[in-house]
C-alpha positions in Angstrom: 9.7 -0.2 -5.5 10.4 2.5 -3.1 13.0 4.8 -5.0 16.4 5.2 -2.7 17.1 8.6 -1.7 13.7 9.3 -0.5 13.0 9.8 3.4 10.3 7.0 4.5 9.5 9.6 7.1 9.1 12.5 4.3 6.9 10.3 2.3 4.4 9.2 5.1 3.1 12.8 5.3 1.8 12.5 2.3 -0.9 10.3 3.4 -3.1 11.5 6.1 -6.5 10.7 8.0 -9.7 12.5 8.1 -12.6 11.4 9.5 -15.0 13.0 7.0 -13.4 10.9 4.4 -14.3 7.2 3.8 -14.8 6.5 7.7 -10.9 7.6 8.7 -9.1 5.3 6.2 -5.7 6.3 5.4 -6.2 8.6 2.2 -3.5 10.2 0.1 -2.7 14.1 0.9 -6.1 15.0 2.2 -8.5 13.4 -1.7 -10.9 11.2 -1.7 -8.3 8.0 -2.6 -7.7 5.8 -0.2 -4.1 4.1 0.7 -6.1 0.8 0.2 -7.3 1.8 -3.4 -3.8 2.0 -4.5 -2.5 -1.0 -3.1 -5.1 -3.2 -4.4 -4.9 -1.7 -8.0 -0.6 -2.1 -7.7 -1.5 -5.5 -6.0 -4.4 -6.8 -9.3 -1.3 -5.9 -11.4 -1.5 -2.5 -12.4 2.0 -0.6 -12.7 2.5 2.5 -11.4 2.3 4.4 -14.2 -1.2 3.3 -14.9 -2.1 4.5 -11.5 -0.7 8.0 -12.5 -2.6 8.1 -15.7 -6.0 7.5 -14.0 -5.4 10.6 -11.4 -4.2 13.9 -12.8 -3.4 14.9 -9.2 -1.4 11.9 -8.2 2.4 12.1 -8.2 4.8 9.1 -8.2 6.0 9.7 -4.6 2.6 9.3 -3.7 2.5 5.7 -4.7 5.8 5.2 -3.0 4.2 6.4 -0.2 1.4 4.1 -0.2 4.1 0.9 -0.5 6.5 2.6 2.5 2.7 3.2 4.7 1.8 -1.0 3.6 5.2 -2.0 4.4 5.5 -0.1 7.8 2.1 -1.4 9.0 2.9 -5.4 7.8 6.4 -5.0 9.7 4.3 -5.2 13.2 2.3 -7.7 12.1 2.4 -12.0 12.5 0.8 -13.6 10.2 1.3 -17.7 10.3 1.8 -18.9 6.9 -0.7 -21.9 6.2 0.6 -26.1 7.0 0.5 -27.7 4.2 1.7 -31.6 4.4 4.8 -31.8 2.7 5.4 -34.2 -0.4 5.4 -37.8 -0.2 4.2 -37.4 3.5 0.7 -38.7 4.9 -2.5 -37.1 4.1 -4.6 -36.5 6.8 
């Protein structure tokens, strides 16, 4: 979802930290939404331009932002997928 042409780098300053803000969490350009808000209301299903219509303030490329900080901080993380027994094999 992350438009090309846009600098990953560029994007990521739009979300920034500060402690006097929901405990530190990663918020976007200094408000009182966290990076966390938007993913979960992009991950229950809402698009984009729903986000945009709830916040006057927010911008598209703050969204993208969002995705690009989510997929930056999954790409150092290992997460083992759950065993489940394949078809036709023994139940345990």
């Amino acid at each position: 979802m992350v438009a090309s042409g846009f600098d990953e780098n560029a994007l990521l300053t739009r979300i920034t930290v500060n402690p006097a803000i929901f405990g530190g969490k990663p918020i976007i350009r200094g408000h009182r939404l966290a990076v966390e808000h938007v993913l979960s209301m992009l991950a229950s299903g809402d698009s984009p331009d729903v986000i945009l219509q709830g916040y006057s303030w927010l911008e598209q490329a703050d969204v993208q932002a969002c995705l690009v900080y989510a997929k930056r901080l999954v790409a150092h993380e290992r997460v083992e997928p759950a065993i489940t027994p394949s078809s036709g094999g023994a139940a345990a």
